[in-house]
DRENDO-1510 file (C-alpha; in Angstrom, 1 decimal, always signed):
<recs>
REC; n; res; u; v; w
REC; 1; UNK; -3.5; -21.3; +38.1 .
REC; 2; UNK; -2.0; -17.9; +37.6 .
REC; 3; UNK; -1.3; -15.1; +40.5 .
REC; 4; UNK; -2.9; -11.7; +39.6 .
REC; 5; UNK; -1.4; -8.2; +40.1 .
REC; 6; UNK; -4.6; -7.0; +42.3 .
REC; 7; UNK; -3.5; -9.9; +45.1 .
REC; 8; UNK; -5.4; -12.9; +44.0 .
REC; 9; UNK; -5.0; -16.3; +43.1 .
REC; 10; UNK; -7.0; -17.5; +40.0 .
REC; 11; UNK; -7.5; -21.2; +39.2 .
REC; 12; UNK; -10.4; -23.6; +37.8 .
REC; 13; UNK; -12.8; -25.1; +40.3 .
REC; 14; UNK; -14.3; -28.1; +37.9 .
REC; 15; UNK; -14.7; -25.7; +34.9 .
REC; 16; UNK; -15.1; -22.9; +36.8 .
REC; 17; UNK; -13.0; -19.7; +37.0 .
REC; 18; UNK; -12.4; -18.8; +40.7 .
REC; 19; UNK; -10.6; -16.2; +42.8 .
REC; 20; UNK; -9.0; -16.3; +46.4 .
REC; 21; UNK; -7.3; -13.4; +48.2 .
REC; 22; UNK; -3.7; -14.0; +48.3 .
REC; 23; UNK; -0.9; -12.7; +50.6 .
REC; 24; UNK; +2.4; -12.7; +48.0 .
REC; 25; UNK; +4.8; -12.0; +51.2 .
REC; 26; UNK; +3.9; -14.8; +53.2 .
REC; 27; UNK; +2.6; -17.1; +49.8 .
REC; 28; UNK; -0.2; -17.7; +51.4 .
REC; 29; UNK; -4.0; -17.3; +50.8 .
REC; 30; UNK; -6.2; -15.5; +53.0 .
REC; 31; UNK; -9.8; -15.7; +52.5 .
REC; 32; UNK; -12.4; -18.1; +50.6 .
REC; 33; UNK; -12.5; -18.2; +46.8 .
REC; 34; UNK; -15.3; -17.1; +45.1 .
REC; 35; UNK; -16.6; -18.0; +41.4 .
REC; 36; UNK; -15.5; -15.1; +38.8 .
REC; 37; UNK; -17.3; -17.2; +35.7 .
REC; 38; UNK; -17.9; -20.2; +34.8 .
REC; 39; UNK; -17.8; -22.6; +31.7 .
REC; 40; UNK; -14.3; -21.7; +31.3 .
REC; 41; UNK; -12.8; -23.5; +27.9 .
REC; 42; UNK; -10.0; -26.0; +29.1 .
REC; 43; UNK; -7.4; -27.5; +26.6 .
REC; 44; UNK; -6.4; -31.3; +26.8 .
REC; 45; UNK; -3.7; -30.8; +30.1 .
REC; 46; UNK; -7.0; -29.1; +31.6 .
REC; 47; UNK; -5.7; -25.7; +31.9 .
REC; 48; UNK; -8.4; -22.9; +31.5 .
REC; 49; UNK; -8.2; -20.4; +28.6 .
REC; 50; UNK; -7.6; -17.5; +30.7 .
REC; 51; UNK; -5.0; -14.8; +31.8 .
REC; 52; UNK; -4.5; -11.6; +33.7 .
REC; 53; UNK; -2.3; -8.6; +32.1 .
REC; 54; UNK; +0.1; -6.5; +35.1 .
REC; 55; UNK; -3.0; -4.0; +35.3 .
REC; 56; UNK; -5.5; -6.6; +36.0 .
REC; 57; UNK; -7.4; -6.8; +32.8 .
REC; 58; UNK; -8.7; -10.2; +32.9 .
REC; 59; UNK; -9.7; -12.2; +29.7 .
REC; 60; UNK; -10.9; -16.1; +29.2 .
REC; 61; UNK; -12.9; -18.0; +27.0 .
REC; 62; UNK; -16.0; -20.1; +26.9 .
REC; 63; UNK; -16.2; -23.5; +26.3 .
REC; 64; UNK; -19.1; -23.8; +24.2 .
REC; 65; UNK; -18.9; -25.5; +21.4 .
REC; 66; UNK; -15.0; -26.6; +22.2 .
REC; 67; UNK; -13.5; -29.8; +22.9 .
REC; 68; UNK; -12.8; -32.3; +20.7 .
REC; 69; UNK; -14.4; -35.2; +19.1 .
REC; 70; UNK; -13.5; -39.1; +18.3 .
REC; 71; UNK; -13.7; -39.2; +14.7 .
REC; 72; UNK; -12.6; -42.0; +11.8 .
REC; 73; UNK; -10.9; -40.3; +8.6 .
REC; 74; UNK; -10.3; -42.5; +5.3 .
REC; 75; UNK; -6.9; -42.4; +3.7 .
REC; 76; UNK; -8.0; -39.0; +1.6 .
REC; 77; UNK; -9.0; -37.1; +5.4 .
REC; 78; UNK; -12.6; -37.4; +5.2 .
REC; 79; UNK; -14.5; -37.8; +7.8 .
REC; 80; UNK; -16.9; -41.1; +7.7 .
REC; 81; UNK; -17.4; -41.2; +10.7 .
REC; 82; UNK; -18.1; -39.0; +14.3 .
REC; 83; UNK; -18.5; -42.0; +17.5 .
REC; 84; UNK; -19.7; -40.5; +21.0 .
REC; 85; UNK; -20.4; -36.9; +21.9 .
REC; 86; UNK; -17.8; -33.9; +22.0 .
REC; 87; UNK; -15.7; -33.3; +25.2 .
REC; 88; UNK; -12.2; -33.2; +26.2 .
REC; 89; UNK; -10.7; -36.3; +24.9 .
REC; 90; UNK; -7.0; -36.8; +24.9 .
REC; 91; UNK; -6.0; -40.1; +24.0 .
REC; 92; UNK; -7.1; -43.5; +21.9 .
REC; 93; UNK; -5.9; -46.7; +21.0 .
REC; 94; UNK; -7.9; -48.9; +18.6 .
REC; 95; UNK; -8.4; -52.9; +19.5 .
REC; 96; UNK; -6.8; -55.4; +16.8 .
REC; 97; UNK; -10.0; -56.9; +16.0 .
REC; 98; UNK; -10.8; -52.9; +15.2 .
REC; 99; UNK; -14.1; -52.6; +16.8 .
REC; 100; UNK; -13.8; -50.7; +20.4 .
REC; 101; UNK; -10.9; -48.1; +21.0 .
REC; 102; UNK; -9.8; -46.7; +24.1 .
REC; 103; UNK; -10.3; -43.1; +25.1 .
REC; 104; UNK; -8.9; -41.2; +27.6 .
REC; 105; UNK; -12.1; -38.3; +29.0 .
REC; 106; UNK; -12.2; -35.3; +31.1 .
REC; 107; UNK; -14.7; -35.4; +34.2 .
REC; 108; UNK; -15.4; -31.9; +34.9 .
REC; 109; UNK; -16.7; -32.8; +38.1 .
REC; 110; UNK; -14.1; -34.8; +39.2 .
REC; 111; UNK; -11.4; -32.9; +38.0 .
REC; 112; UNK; -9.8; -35.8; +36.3 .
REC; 113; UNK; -9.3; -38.2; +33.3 .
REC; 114; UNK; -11.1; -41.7; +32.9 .
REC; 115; UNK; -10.3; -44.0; +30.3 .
REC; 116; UNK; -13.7; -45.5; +28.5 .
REC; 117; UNK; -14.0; -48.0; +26.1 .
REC; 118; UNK; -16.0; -46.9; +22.5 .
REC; 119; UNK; -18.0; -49.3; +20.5 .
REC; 120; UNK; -17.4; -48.4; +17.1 .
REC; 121; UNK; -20.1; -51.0; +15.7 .
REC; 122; UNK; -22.5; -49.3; +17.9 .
REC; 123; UNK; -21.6; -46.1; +18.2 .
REC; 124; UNK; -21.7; -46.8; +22.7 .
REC; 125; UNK; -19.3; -45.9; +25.4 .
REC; 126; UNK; -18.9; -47.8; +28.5 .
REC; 127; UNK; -16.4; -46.6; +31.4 .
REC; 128; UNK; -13.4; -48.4; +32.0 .
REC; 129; UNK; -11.8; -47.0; +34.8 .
REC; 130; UNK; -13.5; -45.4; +38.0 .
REC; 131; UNK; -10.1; -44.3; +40.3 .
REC; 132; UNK; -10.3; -40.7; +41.5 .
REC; 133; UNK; -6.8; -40.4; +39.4 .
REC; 134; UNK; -5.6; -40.3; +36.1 .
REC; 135; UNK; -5.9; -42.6; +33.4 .
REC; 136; UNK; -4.7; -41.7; +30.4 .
REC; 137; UNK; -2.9; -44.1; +27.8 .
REC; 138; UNK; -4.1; -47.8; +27.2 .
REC; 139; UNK; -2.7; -50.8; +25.2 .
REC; 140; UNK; -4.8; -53.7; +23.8 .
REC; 141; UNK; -3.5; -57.4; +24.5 .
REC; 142; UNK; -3.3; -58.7; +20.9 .
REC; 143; UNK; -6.5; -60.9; +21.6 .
REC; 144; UNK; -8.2; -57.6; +22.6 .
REC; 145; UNK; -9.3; -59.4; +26.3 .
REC; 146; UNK; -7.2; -57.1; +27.9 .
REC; 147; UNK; -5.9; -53.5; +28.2 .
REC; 148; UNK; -2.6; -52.2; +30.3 .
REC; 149; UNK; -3.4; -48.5; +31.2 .
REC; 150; UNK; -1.5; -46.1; +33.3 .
REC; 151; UNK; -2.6; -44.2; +36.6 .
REC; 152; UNK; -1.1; -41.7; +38.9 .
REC; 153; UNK; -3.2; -42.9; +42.1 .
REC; 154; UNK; +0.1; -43.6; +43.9 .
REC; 155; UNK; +1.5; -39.8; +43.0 .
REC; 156; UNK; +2.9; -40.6; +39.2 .
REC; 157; UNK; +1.8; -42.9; +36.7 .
REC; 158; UNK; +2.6; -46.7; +37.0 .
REC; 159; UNK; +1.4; -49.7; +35.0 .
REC; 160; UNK; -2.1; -51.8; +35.5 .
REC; 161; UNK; -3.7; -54.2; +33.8 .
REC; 162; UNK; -7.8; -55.2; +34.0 .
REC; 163; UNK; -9.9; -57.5; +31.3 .
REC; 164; UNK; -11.1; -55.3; +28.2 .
REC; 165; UNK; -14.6; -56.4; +29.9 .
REC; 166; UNK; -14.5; -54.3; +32.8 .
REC; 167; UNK; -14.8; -57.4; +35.2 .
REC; 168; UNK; -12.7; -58.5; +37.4 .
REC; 169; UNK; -10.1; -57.0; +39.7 .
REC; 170; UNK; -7.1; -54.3; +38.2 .
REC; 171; UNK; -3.9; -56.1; +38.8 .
REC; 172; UNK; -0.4; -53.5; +39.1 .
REC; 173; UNK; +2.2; -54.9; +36.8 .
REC; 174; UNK; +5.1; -52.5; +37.7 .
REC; 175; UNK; +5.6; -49.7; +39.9 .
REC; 176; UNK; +8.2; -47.2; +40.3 .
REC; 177; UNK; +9.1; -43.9; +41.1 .
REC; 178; UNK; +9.0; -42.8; +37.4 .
REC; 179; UNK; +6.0; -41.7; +35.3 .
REC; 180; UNK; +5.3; -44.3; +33.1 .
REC; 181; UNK; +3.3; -44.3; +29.4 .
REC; 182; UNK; +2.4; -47.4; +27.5 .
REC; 183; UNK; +2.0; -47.4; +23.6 .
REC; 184; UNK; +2.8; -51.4; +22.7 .
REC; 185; UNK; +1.8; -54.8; +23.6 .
REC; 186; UNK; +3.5; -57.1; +21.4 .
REC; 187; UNK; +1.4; -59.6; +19.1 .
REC; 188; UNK; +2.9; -62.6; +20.8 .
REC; 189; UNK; +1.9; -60.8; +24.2 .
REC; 190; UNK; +4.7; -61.3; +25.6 .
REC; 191; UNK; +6.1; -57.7; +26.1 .
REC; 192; UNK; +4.6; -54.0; +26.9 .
REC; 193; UNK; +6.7; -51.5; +25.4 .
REC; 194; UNK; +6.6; -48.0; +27.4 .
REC; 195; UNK; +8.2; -44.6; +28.0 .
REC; 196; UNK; +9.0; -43.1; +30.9 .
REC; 197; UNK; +10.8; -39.8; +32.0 .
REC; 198; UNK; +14.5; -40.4; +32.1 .
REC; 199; UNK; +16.5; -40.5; +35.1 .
REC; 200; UNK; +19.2; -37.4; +36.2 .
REC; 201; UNK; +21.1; -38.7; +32.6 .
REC; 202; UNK; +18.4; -39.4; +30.1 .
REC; 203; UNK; +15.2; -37.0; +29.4 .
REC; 204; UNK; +12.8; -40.0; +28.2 .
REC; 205; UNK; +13.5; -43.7; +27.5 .
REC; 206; UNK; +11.8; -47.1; +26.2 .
REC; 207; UNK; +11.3; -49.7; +28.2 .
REC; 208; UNK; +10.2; -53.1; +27.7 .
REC; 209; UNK; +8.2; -55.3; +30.2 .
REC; 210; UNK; +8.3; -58.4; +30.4 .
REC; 211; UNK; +4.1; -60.3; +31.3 .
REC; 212; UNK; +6.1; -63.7; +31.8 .
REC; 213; UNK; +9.1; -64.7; +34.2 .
REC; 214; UNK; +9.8; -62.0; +36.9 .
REC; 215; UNK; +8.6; -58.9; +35.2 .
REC; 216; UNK; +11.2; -56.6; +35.6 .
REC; 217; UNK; +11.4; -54.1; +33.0 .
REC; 218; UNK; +14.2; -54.2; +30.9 .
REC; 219; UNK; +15.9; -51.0; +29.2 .
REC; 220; UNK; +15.8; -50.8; +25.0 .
REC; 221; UNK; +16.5; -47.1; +24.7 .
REC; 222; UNK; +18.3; -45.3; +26.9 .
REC; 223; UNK; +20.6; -42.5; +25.8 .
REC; 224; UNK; +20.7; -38.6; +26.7 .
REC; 225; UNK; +18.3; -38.0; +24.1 .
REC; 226; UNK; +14.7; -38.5; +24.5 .
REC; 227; UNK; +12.9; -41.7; +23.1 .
REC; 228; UNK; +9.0; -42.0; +23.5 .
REC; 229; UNK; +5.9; -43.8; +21.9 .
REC; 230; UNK; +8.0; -47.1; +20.6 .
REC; 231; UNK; +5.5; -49.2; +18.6 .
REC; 232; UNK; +6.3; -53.2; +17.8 .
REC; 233; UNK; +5.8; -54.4; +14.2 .
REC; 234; UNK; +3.3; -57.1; +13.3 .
REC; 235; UNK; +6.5; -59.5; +13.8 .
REC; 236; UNK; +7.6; -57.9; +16.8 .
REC; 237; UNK; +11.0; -58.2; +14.8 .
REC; 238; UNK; +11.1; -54.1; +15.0 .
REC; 239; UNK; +10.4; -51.1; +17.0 .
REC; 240; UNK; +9.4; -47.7; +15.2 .
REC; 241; UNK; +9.8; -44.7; +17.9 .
REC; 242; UNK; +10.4; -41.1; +17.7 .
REC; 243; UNK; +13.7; -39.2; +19.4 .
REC; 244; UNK; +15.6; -36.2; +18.9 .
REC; 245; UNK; +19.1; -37.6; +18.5 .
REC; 246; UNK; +19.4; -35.8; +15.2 .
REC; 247; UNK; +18.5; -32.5; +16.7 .
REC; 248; UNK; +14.9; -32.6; +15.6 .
REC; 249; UNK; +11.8; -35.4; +16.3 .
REC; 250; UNK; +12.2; -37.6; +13.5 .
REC; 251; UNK; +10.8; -41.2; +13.4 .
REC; 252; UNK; +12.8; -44.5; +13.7 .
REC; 253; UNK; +12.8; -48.0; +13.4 .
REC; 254; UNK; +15.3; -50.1; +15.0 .
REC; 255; UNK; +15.7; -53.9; +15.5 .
REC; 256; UNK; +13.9; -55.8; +18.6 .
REC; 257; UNK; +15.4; -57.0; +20.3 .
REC; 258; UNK; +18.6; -55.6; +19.0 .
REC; 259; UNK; +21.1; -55.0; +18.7 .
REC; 260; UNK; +21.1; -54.1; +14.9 .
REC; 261; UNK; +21.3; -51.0; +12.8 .
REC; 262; UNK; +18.7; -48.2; +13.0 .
REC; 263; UNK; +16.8; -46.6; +9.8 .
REC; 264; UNK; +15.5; -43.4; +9.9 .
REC; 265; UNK; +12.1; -42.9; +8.4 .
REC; 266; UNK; +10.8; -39.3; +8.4 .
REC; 267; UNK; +13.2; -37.0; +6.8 .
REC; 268; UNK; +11.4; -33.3; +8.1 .
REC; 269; UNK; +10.3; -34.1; +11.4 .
REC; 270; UNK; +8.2; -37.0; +12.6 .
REC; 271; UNK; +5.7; -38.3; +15.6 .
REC; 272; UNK; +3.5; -40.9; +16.8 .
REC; 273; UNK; +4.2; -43.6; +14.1 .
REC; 274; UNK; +1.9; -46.6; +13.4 .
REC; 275; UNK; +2.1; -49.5; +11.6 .
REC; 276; UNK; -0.3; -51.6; +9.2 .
REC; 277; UNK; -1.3; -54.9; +10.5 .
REC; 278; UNK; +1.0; -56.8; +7.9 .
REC; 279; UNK; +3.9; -54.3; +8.6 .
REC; 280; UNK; +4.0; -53.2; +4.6 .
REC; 281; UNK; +3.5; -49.6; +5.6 .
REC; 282; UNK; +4.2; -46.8; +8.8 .
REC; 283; UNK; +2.4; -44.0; +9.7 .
REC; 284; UNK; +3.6; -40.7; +11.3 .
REC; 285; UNK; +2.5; -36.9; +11.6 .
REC; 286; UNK; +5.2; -34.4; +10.2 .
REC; 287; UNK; +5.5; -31.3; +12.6 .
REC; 288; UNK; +2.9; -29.0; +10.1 .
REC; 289; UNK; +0.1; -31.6; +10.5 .
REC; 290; UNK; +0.3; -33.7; +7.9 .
REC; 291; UNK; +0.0; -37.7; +7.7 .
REC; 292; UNK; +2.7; -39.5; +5.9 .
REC; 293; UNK; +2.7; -43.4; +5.0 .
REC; 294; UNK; +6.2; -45.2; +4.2 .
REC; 295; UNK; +6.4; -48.4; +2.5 .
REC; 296; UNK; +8.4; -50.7; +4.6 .
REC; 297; UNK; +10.1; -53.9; +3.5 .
REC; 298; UNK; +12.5; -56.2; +4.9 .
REC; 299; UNK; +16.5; -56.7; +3.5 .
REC; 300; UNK; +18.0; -59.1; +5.7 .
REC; 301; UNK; +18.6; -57.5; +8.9 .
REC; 302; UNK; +17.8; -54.2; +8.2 .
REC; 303; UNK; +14.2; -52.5; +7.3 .
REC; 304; UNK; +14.2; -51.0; +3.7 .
REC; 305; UNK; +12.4; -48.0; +4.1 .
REC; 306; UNK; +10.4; -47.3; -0.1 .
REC; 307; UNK; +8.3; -44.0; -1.1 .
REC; 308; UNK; +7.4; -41.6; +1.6 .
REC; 309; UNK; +3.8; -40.2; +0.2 .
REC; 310; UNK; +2.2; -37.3; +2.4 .
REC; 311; UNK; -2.1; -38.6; +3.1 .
REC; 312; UNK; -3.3; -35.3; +3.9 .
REC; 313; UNK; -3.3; -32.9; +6.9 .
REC; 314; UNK; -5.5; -32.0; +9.6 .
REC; 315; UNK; -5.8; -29.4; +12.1 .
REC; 316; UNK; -3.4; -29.6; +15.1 .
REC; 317; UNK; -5.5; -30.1; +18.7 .
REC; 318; UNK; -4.1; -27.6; +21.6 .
REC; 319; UNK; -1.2; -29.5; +22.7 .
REC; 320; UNK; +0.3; -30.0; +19.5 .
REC; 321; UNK; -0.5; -33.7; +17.9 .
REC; 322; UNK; -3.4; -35.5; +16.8 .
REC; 323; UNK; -3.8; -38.6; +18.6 .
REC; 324; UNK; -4.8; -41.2; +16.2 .
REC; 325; UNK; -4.8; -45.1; +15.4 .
REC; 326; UNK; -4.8; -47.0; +12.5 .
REC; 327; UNK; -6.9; -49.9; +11.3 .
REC; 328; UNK; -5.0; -52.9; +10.3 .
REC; 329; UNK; -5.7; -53.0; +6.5 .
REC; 330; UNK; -4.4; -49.0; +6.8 .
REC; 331; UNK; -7.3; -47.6; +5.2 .
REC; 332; UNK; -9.0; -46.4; +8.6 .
REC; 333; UNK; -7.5; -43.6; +11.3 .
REC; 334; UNK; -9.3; -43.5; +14.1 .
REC; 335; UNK; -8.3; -39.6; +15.7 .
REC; 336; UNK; -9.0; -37.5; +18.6 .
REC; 337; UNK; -10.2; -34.2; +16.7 .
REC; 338; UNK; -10.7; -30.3; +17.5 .
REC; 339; UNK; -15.0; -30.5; +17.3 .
REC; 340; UNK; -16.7; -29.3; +14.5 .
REC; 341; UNK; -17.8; -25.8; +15.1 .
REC; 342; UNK; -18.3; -23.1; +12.7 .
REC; 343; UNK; -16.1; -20.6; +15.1 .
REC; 344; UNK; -13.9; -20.6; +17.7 .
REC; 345; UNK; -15.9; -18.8; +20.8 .
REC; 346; UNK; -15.0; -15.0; +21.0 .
REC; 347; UNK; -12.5; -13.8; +23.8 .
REC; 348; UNK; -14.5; -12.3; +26.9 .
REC; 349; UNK; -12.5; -9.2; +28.6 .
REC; 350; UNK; -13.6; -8.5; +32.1 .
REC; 351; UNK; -12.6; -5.6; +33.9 .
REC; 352; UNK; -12.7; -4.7; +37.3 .
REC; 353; UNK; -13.3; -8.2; +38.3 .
REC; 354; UNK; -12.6; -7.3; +41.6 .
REC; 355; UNK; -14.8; -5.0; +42.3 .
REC; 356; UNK; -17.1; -8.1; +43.3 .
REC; 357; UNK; -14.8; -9.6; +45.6 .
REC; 358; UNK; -14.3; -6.6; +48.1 .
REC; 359; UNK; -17.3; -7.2; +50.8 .
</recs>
């Protein structure tokens, strides 16, 4: 959405670029809005690649050819794989057994994102989730019958659970006033480890909820700094996370349920770490792009972190990251990827856009 010097507002209808007469004084619109153009390229927070300069120039992009792609990548970056077709895909989480993954969609038409479930033996999608709101992170129970997902239907994003089958009724776990994201289910299934936005003290903390007993959510990081996408070992002995306590993201791992001494891991910036399924090795995404494994052993009490060895990079998606998840012999990365295209569309400029509008 974005207010325009000639007295308008522009803003995406589906993927479609309209614009509505718009009274700055009173903030207030004041007549119908009417399509300017249509198949407007949208990045993953579907926001439209467009924008107005203080004379009114007005310049967007298409979205053909754009979007992104679910693709699997061996340990060297190579692509063996493409599942499903190209679209706006923001989010996915592989199953243990390592044959469906989670992905959060775009629905043009609905304005919205769906989480569907991708089988990789088959190269099928089926939808998961049918709400009018968001869904957009999901967790696999370590049996992979079930998946705890996040929606905003009540206003933010709170915490359900449904069978990985699609049948049977969504059951709410925990709901609060807080936007919630879950990233862990612990391989005794006892716990779902999540983030959430802090309160008028903290920026982002980990939580840790309880599926037994009385379900209340219990607090495991909570400091002014931020703490987000918290990931239980293999033993559920440890918890790797990324936070900004040193001034800069950097990767962690800490014990579970603590208290204990934390080890830092990356040492020039770190996000969305993963571990292999026997907890040997963690996975992270430097701040350039690149994928770095750590050998991980075990001293006692403490983690002993081994060689840090870079895997290779790929191309950063619009809002920063590659999602990604990683197979459980680590020799698999299953990543939400720009698509394939031999060039980025070309930049349309329109002017006098509004010469259409004055009737």
């Amino acid at each position: 959405m974005q207010f325009t010097p000639p007295g308008h507002l522009l803003f995406l209808r589906d993927n479609t670029l309209m614009a509505q007469p718009f009274d700055a004084k009173r903030l207030t619109t004041i007549g119908e809005a009417v399509p300017i153009a249509t198949q407007i390229a949208i990045n993953n927070s579907a926001r439209g690649y467009f924008a107005v300069s203080e004379t009114g120039a007005l310049v967007l992009q298409s979205d053909a050819g754009a979007g992104q792609t679910l693709a699997m990548l061996d340990r060297a970056g190579n692509r063996v794989a493409t599942v499903g077709d190209p679209g706006q895909l923001l989010s996915t989480s592989l199953s243990p057994e390592g044959k469906r993954a989670t992905v959060s969609v775009y629905d043009r038409s609905a304005n919205n994102y769906d989480l569907w479930i991708y089988d990789l033996m088959r190269n099928l999608r089926t939808r998961f989730s049918f709400d009018p709101a968001n869904e957009i992170e999901g967790v696999w129970s370590p049996d992979s019958s079930q998946i705890v997902f996040n929606s905003n239907r009540t206003g933010h994003y709170d915490l359900y659970r449904k069978p990985a089958s699609g049948a049977g009724a969504e059951e709410l776990l925990y709901a609060d006033g807080l936007n919630k994201y879950p990233t862990s289910w612990s391989r005794d299934g006892k716990f779902v480890m999540y983030h959430s936005a802090g309160d008028a003290k903290t920026v982002s903390d980990l939580w840790v909820l309880p599926l037994e007993g009385n379900r209340r959510p219990l607090p495991f990081l909570k400091t002014q700094f931020f703490h987000e996408y918290g990931q239980f070992s293999p033993d559920g002995r440890w918890v790797a996370y990324q936070a900004n306590e040193s001034g800069r993201v950097e990767v962690y791992i800490t014990p579970f349920p603590g208290p204990g001494v934390k080890s830092q891991v990356s040492v020039a910036g770190g996000f969305h770490a993963r571990w292999r399924g026997d907890g040997k090795e963690l996975f992270y995404v430097e701040p350039n792009g690149r994928l770095m494994a750590a050998e991980i052993g075990v001293n006692g009490n403490e983690v002993a972190i081994g060689a840090v060895r870079p895997l290779f990079r790929w191309l950063l998606n619009d809002n920063g990251f590659i999602k990604y998840d990683v197979s459980a012999d680590g020799q698999r990365f299953l990543a939400v990827m720009p698509n394939e295209q031999p060039a980025p569309e070309p930049l349309t400029l329109v002017q006098n856009w509004t010469a259409g509008l004055k009737k």
